[in-house]
C-alpha positions as CSV (number, residue, x, y, z in Angstrom):
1,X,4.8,-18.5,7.4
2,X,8.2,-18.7,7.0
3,X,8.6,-14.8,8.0
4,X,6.7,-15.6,11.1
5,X,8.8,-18.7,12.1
6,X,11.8,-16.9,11.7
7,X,10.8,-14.1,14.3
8,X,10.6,-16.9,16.7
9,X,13.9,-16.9,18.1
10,X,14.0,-13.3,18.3
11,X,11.1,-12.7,19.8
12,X,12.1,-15.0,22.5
13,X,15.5,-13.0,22.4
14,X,14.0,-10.1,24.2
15,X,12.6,-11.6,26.8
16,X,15.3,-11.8,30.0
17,X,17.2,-15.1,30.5
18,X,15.9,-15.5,33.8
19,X,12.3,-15.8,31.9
20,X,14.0,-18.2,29.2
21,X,14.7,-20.5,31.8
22,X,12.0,-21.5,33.6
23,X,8.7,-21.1,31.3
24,X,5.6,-22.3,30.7
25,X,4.6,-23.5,27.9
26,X,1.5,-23.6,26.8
27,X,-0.4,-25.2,23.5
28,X,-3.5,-24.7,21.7
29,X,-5.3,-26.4,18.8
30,X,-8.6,-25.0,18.3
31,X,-11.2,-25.2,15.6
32,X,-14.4,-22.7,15.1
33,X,-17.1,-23.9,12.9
34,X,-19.8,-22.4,11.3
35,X,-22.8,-23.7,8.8
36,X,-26.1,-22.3,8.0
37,X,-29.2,-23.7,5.7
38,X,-29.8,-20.2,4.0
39,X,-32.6,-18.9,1.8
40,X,-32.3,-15.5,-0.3
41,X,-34.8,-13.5,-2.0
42,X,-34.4,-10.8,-3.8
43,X,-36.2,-8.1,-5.8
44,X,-36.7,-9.6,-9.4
45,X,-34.7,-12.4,-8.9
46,X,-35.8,-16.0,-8.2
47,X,-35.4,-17.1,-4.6
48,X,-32.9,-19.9,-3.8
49,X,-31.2,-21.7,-1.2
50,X,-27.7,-23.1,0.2
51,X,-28.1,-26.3,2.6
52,X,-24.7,-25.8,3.6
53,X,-23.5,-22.2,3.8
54,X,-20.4,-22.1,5.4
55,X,-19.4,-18.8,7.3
56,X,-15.9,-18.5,7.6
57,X,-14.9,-21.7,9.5
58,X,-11.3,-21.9,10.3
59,X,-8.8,-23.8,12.9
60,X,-5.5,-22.9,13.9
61,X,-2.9,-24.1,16.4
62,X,-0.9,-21.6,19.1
63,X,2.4,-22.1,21.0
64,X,3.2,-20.0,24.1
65,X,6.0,-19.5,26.5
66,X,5.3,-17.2,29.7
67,X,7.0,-16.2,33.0
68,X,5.0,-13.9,35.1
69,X,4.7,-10.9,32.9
70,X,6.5,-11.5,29.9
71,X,5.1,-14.5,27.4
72,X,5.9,-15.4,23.3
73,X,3.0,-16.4,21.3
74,X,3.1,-18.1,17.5
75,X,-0.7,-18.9,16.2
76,X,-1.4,-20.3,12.5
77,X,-4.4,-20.5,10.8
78,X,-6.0,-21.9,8.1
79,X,-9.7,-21.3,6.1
80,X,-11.4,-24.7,5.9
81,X,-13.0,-23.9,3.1
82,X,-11.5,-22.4,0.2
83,X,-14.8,-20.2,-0.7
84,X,-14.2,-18.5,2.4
85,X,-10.9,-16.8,1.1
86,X,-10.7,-14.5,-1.8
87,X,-7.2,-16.8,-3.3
88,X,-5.8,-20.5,-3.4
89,X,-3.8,-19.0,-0.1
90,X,-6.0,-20.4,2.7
91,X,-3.5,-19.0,5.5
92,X,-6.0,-16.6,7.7
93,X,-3.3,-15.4,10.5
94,X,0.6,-17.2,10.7
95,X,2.1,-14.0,13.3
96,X,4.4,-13.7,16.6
97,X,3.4,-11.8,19.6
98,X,5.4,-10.7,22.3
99,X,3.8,-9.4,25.4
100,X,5.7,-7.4,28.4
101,X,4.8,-4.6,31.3
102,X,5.6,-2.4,28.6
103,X,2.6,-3.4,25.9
104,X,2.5,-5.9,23.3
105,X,3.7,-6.1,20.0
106,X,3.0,-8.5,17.1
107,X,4.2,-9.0,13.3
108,X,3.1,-11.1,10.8
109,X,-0.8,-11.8,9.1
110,X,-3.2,-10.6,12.0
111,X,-6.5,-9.4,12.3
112,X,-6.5,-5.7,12.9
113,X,-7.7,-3.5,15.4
114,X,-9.8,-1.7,13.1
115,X,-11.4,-5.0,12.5
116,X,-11.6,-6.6,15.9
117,X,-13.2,-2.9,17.1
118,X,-16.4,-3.9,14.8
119,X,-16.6,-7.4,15.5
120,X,-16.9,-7.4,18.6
121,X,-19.9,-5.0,18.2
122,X,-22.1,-7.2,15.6
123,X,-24.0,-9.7,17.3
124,X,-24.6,-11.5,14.1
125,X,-20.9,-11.8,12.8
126,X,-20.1,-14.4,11.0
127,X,-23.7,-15.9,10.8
128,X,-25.1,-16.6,7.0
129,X,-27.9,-13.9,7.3
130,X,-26.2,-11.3,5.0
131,X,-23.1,-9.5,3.6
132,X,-21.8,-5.7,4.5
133,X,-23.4,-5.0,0.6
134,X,-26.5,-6.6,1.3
135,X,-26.3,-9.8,-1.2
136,X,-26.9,-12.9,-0.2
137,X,-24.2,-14.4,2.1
138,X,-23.6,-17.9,-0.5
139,X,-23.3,-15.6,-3.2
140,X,-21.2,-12.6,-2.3
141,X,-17.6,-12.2,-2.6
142,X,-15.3,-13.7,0.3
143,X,-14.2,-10.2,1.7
144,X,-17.6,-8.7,2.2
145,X,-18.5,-11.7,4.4
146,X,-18.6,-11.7,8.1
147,X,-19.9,-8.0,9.4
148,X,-23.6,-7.2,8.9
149,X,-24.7,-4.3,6.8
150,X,-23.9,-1.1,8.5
151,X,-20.2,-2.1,8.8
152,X,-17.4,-1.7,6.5
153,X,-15.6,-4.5,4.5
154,X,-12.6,-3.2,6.1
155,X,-14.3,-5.4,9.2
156,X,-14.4,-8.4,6.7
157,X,-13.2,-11.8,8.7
158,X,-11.3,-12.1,5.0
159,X,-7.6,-12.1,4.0
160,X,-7.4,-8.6,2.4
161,X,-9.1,-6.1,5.0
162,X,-10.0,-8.0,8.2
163,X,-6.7,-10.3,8.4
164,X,-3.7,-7.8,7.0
165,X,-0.2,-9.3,6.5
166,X,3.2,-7.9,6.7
167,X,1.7,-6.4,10.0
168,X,3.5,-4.9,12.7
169,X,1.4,-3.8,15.7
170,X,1.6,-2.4,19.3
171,X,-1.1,-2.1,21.8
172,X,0.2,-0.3,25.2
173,X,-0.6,-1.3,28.9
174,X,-4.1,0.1,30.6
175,X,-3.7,3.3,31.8
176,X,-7.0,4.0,34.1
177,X,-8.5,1.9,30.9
178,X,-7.5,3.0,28.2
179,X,-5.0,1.7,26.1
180,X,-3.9,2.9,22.4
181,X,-3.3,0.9,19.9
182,X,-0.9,1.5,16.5
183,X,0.0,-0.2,13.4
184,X,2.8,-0.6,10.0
185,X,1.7,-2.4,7.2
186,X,4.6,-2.6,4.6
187,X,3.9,-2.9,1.4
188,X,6.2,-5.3,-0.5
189,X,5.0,-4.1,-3.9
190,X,7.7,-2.5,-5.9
191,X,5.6,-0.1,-7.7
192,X,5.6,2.2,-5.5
193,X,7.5,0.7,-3.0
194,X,6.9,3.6,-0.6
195,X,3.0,3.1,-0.3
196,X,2.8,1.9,3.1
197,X,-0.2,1.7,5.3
198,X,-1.1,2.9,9.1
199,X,-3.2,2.6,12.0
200,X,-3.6,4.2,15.1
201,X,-6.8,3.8,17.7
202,X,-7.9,4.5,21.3
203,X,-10.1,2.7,23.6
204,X,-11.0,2.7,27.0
205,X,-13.6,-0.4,28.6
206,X,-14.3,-0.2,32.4
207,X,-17.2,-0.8,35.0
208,X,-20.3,1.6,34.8
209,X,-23.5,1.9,36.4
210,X,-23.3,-2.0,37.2
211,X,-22.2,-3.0,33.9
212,X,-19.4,-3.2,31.3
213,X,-18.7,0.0,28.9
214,X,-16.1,0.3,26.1
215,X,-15.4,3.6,23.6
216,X,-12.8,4.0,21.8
217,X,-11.5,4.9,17.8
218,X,-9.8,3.3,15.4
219,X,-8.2,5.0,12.3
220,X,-6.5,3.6,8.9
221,X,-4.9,5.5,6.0
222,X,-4.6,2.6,3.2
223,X,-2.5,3.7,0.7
224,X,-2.9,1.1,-2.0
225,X,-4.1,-2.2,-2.9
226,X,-1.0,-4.2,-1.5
227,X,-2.2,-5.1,1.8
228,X,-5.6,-4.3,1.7
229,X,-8.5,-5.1,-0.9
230,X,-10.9,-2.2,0.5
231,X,-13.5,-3.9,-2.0
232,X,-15.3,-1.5,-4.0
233,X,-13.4,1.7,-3.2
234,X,-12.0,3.5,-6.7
235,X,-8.4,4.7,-6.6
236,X,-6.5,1.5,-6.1
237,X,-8.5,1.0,-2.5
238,X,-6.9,4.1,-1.1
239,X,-9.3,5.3,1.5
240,X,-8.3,7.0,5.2
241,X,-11.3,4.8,7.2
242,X,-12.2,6.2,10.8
243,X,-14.0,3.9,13.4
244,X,-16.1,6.0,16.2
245,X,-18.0,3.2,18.3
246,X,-19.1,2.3,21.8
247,X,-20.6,-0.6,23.5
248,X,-22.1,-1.3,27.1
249,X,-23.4,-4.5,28.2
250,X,-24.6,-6.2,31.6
251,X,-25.1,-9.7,32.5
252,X,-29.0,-9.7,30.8
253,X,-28.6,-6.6,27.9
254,X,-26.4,-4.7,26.0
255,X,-26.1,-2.3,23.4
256,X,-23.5,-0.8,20.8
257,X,-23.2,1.1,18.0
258,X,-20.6,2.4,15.5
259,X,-20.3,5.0,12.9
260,X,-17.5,5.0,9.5
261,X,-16.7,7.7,7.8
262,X,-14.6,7.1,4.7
263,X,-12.3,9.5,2.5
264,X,-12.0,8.0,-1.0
265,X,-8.6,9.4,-1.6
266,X,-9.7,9.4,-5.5
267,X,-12.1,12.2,-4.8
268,X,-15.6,10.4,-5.2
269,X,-18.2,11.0,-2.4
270,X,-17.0,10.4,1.4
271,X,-19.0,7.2,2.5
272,X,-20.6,6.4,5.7
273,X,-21.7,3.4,7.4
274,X,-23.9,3.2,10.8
275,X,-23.9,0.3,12.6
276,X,-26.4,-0.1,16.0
277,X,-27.5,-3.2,17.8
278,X,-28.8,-4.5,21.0
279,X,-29.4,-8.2,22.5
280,X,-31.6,-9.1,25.8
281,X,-31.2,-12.5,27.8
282,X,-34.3,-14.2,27.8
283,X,-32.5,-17.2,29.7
284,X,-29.3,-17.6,31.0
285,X,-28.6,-20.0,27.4
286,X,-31.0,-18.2,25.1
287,X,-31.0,-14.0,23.6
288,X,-32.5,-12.2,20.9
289,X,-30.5,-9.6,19.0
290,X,-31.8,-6.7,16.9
291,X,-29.1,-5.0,14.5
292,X,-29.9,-2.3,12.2
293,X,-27.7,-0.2,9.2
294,X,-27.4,2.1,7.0
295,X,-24.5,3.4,4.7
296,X,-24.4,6.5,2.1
297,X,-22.7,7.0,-0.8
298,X,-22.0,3.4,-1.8
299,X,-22.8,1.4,-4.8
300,X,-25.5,-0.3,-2.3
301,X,-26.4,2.3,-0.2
302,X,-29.8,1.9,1.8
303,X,-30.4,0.7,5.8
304,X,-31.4,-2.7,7.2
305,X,-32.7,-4.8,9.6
306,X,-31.9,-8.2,11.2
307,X,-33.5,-10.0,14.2
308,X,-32.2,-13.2,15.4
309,X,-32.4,-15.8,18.4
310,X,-29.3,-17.5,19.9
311,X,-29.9,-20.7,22.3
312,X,-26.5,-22.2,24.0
313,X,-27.1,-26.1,23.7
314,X,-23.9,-26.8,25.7
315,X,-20.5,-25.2,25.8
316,X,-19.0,-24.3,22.3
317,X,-22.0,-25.1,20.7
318,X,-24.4,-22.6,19.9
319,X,-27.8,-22.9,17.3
320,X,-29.7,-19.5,15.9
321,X,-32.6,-18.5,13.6
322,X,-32.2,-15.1,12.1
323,X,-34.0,-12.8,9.5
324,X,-32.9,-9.8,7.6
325,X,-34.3,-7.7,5.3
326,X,-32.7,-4.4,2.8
327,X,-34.0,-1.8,1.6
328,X,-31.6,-0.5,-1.7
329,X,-31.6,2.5,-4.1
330,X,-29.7,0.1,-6.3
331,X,-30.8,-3.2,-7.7
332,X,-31.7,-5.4,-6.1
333,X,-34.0,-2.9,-4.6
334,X,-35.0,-5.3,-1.8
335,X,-33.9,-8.8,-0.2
336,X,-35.2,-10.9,2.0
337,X,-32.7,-13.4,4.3
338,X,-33.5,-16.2,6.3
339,X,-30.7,-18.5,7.7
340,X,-30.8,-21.5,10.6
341,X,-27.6,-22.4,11.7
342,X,-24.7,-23.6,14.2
343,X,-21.4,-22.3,15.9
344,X,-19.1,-24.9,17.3
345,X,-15.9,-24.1,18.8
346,X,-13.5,-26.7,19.5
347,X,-10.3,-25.7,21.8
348,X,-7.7,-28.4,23.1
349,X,-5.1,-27.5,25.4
350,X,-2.2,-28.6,27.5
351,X,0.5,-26.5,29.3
352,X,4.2,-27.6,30.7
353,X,6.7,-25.9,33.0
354,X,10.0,-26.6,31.8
């Protein structure tokens, strides 16, 4: 945090005095909850269940300054819940952002693109029906929570892959839709000091056929295990990850998808992971979602299937069923997954001109 504090004053440095001296500023303390009655069974094991799985709740607080283009963001979060984080270090994102005509750039403990690309795909994020391995949600390791099977844990809403510190971004203006996006991660491990990490990605979202369409690509080349955990991945997490997805989506339906190929820099098997879903509006406050995916070459390589109904009760508060089942070639060979939950998202604001 203190990094990030200390930005502040330069990041409001850059922007032009005239801006300085009449802002706005705006403030923001939010809170996003998640919990789930869950109930697991898998192949030769005896089914159980968690009256209170908790999937990834967090709260944060942001502070903003703006002037026509040009605005100076600070956000800090924290887990509420210390199962959700991998370490005693609860801190989820503490990073400056500085927007302008020019793009936006960003340093400190962010979620990366890379990450946000997959999210924003998976209708069943951070619901208790499952893990990117397949275990059961209560029981699985804090970095492969969040994405559902078919997505990488370097989509995990988890310090370590999803949330990257030391991070200094840049994501340009539009051009006809498109923007491109890139990314430093410095490694402050001595040994070897020069093991940094990178990320570069594309994407374009505009209007077609009556509805909304995004594609784009996201690339990392993790280097080490500094910054990133890239659970499961021999050689010290190395791994150059590519992201090749697409989404469209219209008032009633939508669809996405997303493929991951992986090179394991230690020279073991390339991995895959294929991600599709698809949701339909039955009412304007109720949807069913269908996701289903597959990954080769990993220790739980197989394909799945999850089916699911939202229902909006009122703003910020959102209930769901949803049921998964894996298919393995490692033990467990099968599981079952059945969770009920709620989403509620909490936001408080206020804004002054000074």
């Amino acid at each position: 945090m203190s990094k990030t504090i200390g930005l502040a004053p330069l990041a409001l440095a850059v922007l032009p005095a005239a801006v300085q001296a009449a802002a706005t500023v705006e403030g923001e303390v939010y809170a996003d909850l998640g919990y789930a009655y869950s109930h697991y069974d898998d192949k030769g094991a005896a089914p159980r269940s968690n009256l209170f799985d908790d999937t990834n709740s967090h709260a944060g607080v942001a502070l903003t300054t703006r002037e026509g283009a040009y605005s100076a963001t600070l956000v800090y979060e924290r887990a509420l819940d210390a199962d959700s984080v991998s370490n005693a270090d609860l801190v989820r994102q503490s990073y400056v952002r500085v927007s302008t005509p020019v793009g936006t750039a960003l340093y400190g403990r962010a979620p990366t693109a890379y990450k946000l690309s997959g999210e924003a795909l998976d209708p069943f994020y951070n619901t208790a029906v499952g893990t990117i391995n397949g275990a059961a949600f209560g029981a699985a390791t804090a970095v492969v929570r969040g994405p559902s099977y078919g997505l990488s844990a370097l989509t995990s809403d988890a310090r370590g892959n999803g949330f990257v510190a030391n991070q200094l971004a840049y994501v340009s203006p539009a051009f006809g839709g498109l923007r491109v996006n890139a990314a430093f991660f410095m490694n402050e491990n001595p040994a070897p000091a020069d093991d940094h990490d990178y990320g570069l990605g594309a994407e374009w979202s505009g209007d077609w056929m009556g509805g909304e369409a995004t594609a784009g690509v996201q690339y990392l080349d993790v280097r080490s295990s500094a910054n990133f955990s890239a659970i499961g991945i021999p050689g010290s997490g190395a791994v150059k990850a590519t992201r090749v997805y697409a989404a469209y989506g219209r008032n009633d339906w939508g669809l996405s998808a997303s493929w991951e190929p992986l090179d394991l820099k230690s020279g073991a098997a390339d991995r895959d992971y294929v991600f599709a879903a698809g949701w339909l509006g039955l009412t304007e406050q109720t949807r069913v979602a269908l996701a289903l995916g597959y990954t080769d070459n990993t220790p739980f390589e197989g394909n799945s299937a999850t089916l699911g109904v939202f229902h909006k009760l009122f703003t910020g508060f959102e209930v769901y069923a949803a049921a998964r089942y894996t298919d393995r070639d490692a033990a467990p060979e099968q599981s079952n997954n059945l969770a009920v939950g709620a989403t509620y998202t909490v936001r408080f604001k206020g804004s002054k001109t000074l």
